[in-house]
DOLUMMI-100841 format. One line per 10 residues: number of its first residue (from 1); their letters; for each residue x, y, z of C-alpha. Coordinates in nm, 3 decimals. Each point is the difference from the previous one (the first is absolute). Layout:
<lobas>
NUM) a) X,Y,Z | ...
</lobas>
This chain:
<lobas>
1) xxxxxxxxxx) -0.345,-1.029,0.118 | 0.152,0.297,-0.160 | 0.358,0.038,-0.184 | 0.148,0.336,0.005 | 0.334,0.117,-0.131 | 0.244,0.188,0.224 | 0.295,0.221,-0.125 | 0.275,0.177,0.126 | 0.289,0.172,-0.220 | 0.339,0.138,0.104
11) xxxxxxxxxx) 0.279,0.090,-0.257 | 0.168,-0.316,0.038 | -0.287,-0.263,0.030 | -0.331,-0.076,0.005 | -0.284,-0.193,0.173 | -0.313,-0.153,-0.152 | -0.165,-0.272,0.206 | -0.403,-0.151,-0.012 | -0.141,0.008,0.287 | -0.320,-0.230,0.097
21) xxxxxxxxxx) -0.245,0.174,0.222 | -0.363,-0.051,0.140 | -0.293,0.137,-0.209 | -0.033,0.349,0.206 | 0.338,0.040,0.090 | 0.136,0.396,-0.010 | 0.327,0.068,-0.084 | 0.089,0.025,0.381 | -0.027,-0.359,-0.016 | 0.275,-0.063,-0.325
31) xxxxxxxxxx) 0.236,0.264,0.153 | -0.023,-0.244,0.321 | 0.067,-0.302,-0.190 | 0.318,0.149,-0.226 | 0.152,0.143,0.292 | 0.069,-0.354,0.098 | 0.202,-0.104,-0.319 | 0.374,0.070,0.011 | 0.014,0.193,-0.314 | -0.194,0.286,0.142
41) xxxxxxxxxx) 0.198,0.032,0.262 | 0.127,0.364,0.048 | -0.342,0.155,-0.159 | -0.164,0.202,0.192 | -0.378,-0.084,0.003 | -0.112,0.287,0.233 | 0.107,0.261,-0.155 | 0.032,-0.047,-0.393 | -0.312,0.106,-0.223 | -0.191,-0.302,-0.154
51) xxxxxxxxxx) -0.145,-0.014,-0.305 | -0.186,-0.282,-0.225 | 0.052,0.013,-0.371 | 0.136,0.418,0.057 | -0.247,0.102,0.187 | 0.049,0.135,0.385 | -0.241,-0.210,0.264 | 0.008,-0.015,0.354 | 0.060,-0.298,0.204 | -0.362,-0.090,0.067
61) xxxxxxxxxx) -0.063,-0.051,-0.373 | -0.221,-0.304,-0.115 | 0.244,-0.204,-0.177 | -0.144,-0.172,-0.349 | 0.121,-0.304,-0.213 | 0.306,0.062,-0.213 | 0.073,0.325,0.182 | 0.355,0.134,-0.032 | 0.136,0.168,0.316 | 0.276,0.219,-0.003
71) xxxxxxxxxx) 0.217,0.140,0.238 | 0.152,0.351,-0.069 | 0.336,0.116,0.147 | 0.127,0.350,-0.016 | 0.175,0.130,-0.260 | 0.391,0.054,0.026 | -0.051,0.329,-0.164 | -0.260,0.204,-0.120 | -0.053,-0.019,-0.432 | -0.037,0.390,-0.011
81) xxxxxxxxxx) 0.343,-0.004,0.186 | 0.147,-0.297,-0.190 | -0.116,0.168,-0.338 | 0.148,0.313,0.012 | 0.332,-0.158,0.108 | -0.019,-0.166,-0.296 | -0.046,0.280,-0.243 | 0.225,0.175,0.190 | 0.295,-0.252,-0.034 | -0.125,-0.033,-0.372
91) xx) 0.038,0.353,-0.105 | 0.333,0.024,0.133
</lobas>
């Protein structure tokens, strides 16, 4: 058996939860198994990017010991956007 790590953020709250998995599972397989607990519910797992430890991977990825999933949402605004609001409002 395996134990991965799998994260979701929002503004308000996040998940972290340890998942045990098969030797050879892919991270198919720990998407599958978190969609079942309650606090995922609402994420969409067919459409958001995945990552492990910041890096993109695709769904058929070999999953390792101690590897952290995470699942990305978009962002409510774009920082190039949100940053020159900011200066904007600043220098004013």
């Amino acid at each position: 058996m395996i134990v991965v790590e799998i994260v979701y953020a929002e503004a308000q709250r996040a998940v972290v939860k340890s998942l045990s998995l098969p030797q050879g599972s892919r991270l198919e397989d720990a998407l599958l198994l978190a969609a079942r607990d309650a606090d995922f519910r609402g994420v969409d797992f067919n459409r958001a990017p995945l990552g492990i430890f910041g890096q993109l991977v695709q769904r058929d990825q070999l999953l390792s010991d101690g590897d952290r999933i995470e699942i990305y949402r978009p962002l409510a605004e774009d920082p190039k956007i949100a940053r020159r609001r900011r200066a904007r409002t600043s220098r004013q």
